[in-house]
TIMARGU-724181 format. One line per 3 residues: their letters; for each residue y, x, z of C-alpha. Coordinates in nm, 2 decimals, padded with zeros to 4 digits. Layout:
A = Y,X,Z | ...
% end
This chain:
XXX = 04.24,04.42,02.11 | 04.35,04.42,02.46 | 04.22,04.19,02.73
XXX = 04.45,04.03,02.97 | 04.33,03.93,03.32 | 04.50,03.65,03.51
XXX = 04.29,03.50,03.80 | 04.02,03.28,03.63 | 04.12,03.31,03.26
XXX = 04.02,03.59,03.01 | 04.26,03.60,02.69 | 04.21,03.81,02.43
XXX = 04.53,03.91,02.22 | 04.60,04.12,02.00 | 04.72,04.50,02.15
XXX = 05.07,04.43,01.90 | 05.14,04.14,02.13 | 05.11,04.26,02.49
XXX = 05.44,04.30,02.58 | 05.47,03.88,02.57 | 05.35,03.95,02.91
XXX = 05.58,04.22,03.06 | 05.91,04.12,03.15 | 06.24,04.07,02.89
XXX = 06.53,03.89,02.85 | 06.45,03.83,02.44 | 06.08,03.86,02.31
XXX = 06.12,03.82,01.94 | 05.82,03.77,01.67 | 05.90,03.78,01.32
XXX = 05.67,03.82,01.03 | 05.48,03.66,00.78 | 05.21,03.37,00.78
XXX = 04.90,03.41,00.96 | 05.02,03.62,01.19 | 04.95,03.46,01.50
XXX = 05.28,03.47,01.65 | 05.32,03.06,01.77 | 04.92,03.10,01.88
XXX = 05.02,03.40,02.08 | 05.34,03.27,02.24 | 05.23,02.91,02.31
XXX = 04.91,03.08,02.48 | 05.16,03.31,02.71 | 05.37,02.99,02.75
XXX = 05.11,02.80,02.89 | 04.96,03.06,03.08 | 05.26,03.14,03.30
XXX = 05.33,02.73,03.32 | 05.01,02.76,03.49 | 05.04,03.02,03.73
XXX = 05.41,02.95,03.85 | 05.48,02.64,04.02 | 05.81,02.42,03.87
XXX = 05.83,02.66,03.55 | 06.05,02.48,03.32 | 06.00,02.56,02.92
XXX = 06.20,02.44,02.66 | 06.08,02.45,02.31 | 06.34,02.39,02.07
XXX = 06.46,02.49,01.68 | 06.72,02.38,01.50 | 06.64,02.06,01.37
XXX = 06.38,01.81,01.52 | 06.40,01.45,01.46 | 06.09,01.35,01.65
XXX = 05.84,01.53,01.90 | 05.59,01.60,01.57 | 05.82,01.84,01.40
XXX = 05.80,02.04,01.74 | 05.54,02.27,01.89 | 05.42,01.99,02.10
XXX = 05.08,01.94,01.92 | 05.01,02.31,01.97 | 05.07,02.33,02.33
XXX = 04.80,02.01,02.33 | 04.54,02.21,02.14 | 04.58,02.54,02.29
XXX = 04.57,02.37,02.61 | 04.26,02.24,02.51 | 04.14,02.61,02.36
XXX = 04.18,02.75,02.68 | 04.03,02.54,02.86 | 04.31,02.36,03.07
XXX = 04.24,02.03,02.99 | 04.20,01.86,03.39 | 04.55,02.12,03.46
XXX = 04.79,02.00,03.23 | 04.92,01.59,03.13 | 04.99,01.56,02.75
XXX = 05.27,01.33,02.74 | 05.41,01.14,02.44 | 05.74,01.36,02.50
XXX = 05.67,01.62,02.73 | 05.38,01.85,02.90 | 05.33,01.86,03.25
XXX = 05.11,02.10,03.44 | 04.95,01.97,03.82 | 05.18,02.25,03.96
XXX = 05.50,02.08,03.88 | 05.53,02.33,03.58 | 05.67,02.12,03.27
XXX = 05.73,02.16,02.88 | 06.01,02.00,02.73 | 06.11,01.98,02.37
XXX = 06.45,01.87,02.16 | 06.60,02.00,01.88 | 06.93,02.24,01.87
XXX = 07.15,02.07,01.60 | 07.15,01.71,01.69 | 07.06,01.77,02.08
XXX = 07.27,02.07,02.19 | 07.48,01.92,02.43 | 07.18,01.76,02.64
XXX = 07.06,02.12,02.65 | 07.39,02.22,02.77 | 07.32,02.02,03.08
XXX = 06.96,02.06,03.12 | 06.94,02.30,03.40 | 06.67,02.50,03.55
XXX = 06.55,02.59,03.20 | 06.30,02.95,03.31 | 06.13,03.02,02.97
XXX = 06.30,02.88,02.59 | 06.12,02.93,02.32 | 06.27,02.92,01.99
XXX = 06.08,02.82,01.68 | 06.13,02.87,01.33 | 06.42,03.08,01.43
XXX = 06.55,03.15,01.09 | 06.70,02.77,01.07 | 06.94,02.85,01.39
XXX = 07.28,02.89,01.29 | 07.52,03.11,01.49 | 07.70,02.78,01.66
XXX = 07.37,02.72,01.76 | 07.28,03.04,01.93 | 07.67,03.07,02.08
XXX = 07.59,02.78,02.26 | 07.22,02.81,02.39 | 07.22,03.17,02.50
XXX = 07.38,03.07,02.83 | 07.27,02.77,02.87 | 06.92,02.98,02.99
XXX = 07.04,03.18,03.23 | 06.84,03.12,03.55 | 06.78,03.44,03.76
XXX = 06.62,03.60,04.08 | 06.77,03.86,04.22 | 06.57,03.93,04.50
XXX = 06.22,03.86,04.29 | 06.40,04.08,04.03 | 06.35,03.79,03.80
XXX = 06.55,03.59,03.53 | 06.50,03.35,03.24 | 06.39,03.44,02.91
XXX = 06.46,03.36,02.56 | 06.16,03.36,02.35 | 06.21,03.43,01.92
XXX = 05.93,03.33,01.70 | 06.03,03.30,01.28 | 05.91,03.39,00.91
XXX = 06.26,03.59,00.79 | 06.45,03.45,00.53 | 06.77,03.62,00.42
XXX = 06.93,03.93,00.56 | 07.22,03.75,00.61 | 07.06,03.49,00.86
XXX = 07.22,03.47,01.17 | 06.86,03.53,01.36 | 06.76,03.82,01.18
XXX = 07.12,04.01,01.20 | 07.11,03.90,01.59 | 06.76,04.01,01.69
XXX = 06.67,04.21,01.42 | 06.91,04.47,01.24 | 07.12,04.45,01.60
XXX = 06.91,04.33,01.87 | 07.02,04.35,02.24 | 06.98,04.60,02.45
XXX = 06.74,04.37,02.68 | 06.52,04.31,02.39 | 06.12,04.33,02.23
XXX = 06.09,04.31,01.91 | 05.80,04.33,01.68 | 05.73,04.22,01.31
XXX = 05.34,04.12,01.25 | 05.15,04.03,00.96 | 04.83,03.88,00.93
XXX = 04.69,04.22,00.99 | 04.77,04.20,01.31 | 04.58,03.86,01.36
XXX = 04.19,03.95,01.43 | 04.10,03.57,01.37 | 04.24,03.58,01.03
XXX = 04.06,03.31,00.86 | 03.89,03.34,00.53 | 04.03,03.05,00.42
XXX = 04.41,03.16,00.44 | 04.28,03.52,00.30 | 04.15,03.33,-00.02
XXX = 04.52,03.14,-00.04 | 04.72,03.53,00.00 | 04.52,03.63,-00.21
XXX = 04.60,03.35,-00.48 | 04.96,03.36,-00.40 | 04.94,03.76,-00.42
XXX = 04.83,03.73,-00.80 | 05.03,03.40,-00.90 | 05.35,03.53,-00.78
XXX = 05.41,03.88,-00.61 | 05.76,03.84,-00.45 | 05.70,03.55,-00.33
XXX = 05.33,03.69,-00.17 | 05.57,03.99,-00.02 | 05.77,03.72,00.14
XXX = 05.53,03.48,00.33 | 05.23,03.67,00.38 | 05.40,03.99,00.46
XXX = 05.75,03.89,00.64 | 05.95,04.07,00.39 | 06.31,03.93,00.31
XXX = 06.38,03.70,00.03 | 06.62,03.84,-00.28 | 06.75,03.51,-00.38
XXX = 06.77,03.17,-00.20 | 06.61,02.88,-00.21 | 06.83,02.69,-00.48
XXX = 06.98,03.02,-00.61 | 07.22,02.88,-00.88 | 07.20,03.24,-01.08
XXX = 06.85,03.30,-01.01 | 06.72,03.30,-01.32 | 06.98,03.53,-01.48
XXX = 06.96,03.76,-01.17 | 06.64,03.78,-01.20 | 06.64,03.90,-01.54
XXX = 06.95,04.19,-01.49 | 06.76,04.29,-01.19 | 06.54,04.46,-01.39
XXX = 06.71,04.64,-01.62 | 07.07,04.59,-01.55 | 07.10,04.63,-01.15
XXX = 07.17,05.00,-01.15 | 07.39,05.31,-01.05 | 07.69,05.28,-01.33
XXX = 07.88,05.55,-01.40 | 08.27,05.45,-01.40 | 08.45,05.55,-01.72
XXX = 08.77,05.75,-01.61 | 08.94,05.64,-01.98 | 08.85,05.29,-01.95
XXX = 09.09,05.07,-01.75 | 08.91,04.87,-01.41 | 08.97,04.48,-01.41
XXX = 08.96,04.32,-01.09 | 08.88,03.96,-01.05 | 08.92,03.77,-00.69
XXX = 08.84,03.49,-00.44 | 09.15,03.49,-00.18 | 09.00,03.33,00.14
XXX = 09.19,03.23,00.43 | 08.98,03.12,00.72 | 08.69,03.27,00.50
XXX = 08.66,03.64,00.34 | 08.89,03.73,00.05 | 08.61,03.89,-00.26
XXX = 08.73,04.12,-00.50 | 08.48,04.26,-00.83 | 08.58,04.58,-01.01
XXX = 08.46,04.56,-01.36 | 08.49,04.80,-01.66 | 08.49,04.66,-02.02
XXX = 08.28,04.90,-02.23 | 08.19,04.81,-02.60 | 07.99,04.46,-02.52
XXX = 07.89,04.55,-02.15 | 08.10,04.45,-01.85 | 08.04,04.74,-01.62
XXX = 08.08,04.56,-01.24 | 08.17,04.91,-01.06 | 08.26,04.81,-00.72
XXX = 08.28,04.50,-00.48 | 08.51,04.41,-00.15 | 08.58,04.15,00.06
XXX = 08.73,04.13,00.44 | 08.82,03.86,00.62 | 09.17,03.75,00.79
XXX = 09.31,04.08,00.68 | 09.67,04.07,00.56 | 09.84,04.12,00.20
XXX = 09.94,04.47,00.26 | 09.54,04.56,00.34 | 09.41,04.44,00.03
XXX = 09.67,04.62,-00.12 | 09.59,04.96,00.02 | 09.21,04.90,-00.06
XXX = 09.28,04.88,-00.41 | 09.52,05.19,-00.42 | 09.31,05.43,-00.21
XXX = 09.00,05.32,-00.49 | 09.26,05.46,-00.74 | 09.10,05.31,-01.05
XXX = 09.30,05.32,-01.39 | 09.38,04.94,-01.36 | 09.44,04.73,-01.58
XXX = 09.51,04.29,-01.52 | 09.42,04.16,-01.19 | 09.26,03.80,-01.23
XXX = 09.36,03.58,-00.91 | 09.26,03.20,-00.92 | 09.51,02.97,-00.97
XXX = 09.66,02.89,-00.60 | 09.74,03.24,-00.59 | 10.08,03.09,-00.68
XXX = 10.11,02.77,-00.45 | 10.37,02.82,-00.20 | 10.22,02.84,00.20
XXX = 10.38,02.69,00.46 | 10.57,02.93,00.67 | 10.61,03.18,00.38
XXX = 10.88,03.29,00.21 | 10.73,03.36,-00.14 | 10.41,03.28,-00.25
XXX = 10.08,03.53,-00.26 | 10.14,03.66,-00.60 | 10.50,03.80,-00.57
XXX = 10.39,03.90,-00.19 | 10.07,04.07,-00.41 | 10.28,04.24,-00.67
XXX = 10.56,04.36,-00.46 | 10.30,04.54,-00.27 | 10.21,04.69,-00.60
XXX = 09.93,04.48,-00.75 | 10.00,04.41,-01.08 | 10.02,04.23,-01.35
XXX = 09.80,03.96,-01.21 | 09.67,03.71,-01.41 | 09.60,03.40,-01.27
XXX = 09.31,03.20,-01.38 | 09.37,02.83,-01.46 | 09.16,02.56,-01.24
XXX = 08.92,02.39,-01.40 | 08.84,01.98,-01.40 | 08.47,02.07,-01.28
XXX = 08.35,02.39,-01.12 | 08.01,02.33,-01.29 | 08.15,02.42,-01.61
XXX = 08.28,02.76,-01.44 | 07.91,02.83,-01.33 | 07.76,02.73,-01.66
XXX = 08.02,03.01,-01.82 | 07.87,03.23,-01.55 | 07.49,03.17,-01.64
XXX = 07.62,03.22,-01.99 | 07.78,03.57,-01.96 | 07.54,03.72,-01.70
XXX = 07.31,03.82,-01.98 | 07.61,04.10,-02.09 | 07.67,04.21,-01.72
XXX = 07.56,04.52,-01.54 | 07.58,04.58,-01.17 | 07.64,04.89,-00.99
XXX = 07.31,04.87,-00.73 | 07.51,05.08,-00.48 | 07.90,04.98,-00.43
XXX = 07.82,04.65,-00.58 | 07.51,04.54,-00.30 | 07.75,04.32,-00.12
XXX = 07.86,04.13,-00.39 | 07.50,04.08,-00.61 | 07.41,03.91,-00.27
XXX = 07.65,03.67,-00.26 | 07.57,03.61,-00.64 | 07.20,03.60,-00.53
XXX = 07.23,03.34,-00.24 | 07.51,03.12,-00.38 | 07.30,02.79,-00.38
XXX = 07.32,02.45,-00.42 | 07.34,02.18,-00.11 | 07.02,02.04,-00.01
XXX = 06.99,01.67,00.08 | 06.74,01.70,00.37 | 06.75,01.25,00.35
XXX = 06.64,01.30,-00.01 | 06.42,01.59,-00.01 | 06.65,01.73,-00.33
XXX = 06.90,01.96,-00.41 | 07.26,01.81,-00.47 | 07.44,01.94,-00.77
XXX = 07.72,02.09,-00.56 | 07.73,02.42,-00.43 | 07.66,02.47,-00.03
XXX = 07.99,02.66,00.08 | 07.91,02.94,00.27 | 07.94,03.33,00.29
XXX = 07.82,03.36,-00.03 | 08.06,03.09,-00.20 | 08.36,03.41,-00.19
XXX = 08.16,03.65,-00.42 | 08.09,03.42,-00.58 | 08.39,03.23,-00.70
XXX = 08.54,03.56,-00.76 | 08.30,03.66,-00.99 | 08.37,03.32,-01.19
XXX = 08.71,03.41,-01.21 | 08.57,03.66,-01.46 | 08.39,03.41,-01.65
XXX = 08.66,03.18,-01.66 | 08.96,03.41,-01.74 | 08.87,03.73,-01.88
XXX = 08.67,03.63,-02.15 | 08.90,03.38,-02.29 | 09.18,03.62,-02.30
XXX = 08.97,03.83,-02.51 | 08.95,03.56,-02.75 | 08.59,03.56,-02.74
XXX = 08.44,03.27,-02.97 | 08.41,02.97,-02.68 | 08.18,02.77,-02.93
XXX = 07.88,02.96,-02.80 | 07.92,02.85,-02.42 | 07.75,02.50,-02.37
XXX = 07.96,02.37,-02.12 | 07.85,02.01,-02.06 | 08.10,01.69,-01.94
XXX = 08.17,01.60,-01.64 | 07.96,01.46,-01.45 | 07.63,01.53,-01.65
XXX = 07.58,01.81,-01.43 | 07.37,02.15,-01.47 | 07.02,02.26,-01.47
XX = 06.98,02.53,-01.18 | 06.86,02.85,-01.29
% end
């Protein structure tokens, strides 16, 4: 450990976590439980509330509905931990230190435009980071932007989170492309040298019950599959066998199947039918790209093609076109499409996914893309009811998706497959997720 000296206190931190008290525009924590980060960064916080009059600190996340889902409580008893007790006022809403130094706390969805106008802000912390979406971030990264030039000072962003998905807006922002201005360290519960026993004996339980899901708390690794993952179960199960590098058959023609997006990405699976395995070779999508690019994407893979499945408004005419999106598709040479009828309820389409998924294989390589939209395709939560909804939450992963159910929902039943064996239930009973 490394001791840090700062007039009359003596804090003892872990050497990982130093740099909280060097100078950066973003210091990011990420990792699993027990790691110490929020100790070690409402500790800092406090610390530098103390020592420099009129410091403003905001402590935010994405949602907060009242001061006990923030780090308020924390603050109070590492306060008290260090000893601070006659230097700081624990307020019902806020934290204010004898110096004029205060802590203020609101929540980024529902509050963002009173931390628009709250100015001043020298130090934000950011908790549970994961939660933030991009809108989020666009809008509070210059809100903090107090500087000194001649002190050669300026405000600071402060990331603390437990990563989710790769996908996550905070982890593709801070982690796989942080600024230029930034520290950023993972930690684990190694790092932590109060570790209790207590936690120890609950990773250890969690280690044994359920490994993946040990990987992903106690040791900060990414999650696979979402919370509310619609396919889990059947990805799960092809993951282990059927998640592989696959071999594409020159003989044997490639069958596409698409999602066409327009403010969101088009989706496009390649997929071989040999014997009783479909072969899912390859996977694209772009987004706000023209016609004539999907186009040349599927002539420069220059696969032996043979029907390309396009859902069903592939043939409604768009306002301010000519012709419609199939003739614009196969004048530009992609052809014959077929295009997949709409059904009454898209939870029949997902049960005939589930269904099917046990006769798929996925190419682990050009097809990573696309099993992670399959992957993290999940179902709306009701945050008022504690529950998952039935429908599916439309997001990035809602393209691969819905093209790959273009598969299920066409290319089977032009094989004249027997459709006795899918258990597709009526309307409105609704689906048990996998």
């Amino acid at each position: 450990m490394s001791e840090v000296l700062s007039q009359e206190q003596n804090l003892d931190i872990p050497n990982v976590l130093t740099p909280l008290y060097s100078p950066s525009r973003y210091k990011v924590l990420y990792g699993g439980r027990g790691g110490a980060k929020s100790w070690a960064i409402a500790d800092a916080l406090i610390l530098k509330a103390w020592q420099r009059s009129n410091t403003l600190i905001l402590c935010t996340r994405e949602l907060q509905k009242s001061i006990k889902e923030s780090v308020h409580a924390l603050l109070k008893n590492r306060i008290e931990a260090m000893g601070f007790e006659d230097d700081f006022e624990v307020l019902a809403t806020e934290i204010r230190c004898t110096n004029g130094s205060r802590f203020i706390f609101a929540g980024l969805k529902h509050h963002i435009s009173e931390i628009k106008s709250t100015e001043g802000v020298d130090y934000c912390w950011v908790e549970e980071a994961e939660k933030v979406t991009h809108d989020s971030w666009k809008t509070l990264i210059p809100t903090i932007r107090g500087e000194d030039e001649d002190a050669g000072w300026e405000s600071e962003i402060w990331v603390s989170f437990n990563p989710n998905l790769i996908t996550d807006d905070t982890y593709q922002r801070f982690v796989v492309n942080p600024p230029s201005d930034a520290w950023v360290q993972k930690t684990s519960w190694r790092d932590n040298p109060w570790f209790p026993n207590v936690l120890r004996k609950e990773m250890e339980d969690d280690k044994a019950r359920d490994y993946e899901e040990y990987l992903h708390t106690w040791e900060g690794e990414l999650k696979t599959f979402a919370d509310g993952a619609i396919y889990g179960k059947q990805l799960r199960k092809l993951r282990k066998k059927r998640l592989c590098k696959i071999p594409v058959e020159s003989g044997i023609e490639v069958h596409t199947f698409w999602d066409l997006g327009r403010d969101d990405d088009t989706a496009i699976w390649f997929m071989q039918c040999v014997g009783r395995e479909y072969r899912f070779i390859d996977y694209y999508s772009a987004r706000f790209k023209d016609i004539d690019h999907y186009a040349r994407v599927i002539k420069e893979k220059d696969y032996n093609y043979g029907t390309h499945y396009m859902p069903h408004d592939v043939s409604v005419q768009v306002l301010g076109m000519k012709k419609n999106r199939k003739a614009m598709f196969e004048e530009a040479g992609v052809k014959p499409i077929k295009k997949v009828d709409r059904i009454p309820n898209i939870l029949d389409g997902i049960t005939m996914v589930r269904q099917i998924l046990d006769s798929c294989w996925i190419d682990e390589d050009r097809c990573k893309e696309g099993f992670a939209a399959l992957a993290n395709y999940q179902r709306q939560y009701d945050e008022e009811r504690d529950t998952y909804a039935e429908k599916p939450l439309h997001n990035w992963a809602s393209n691969g998706s819905d093209a790959f159910r273009q598969f299920a929902q066409g290319f089977r039943m032009e094989e004249e497959i027997n459709t006795d064996r899918f258990e597709i239930p009526q309307t409105g009973q609704g689906w048990k997720m996998g």
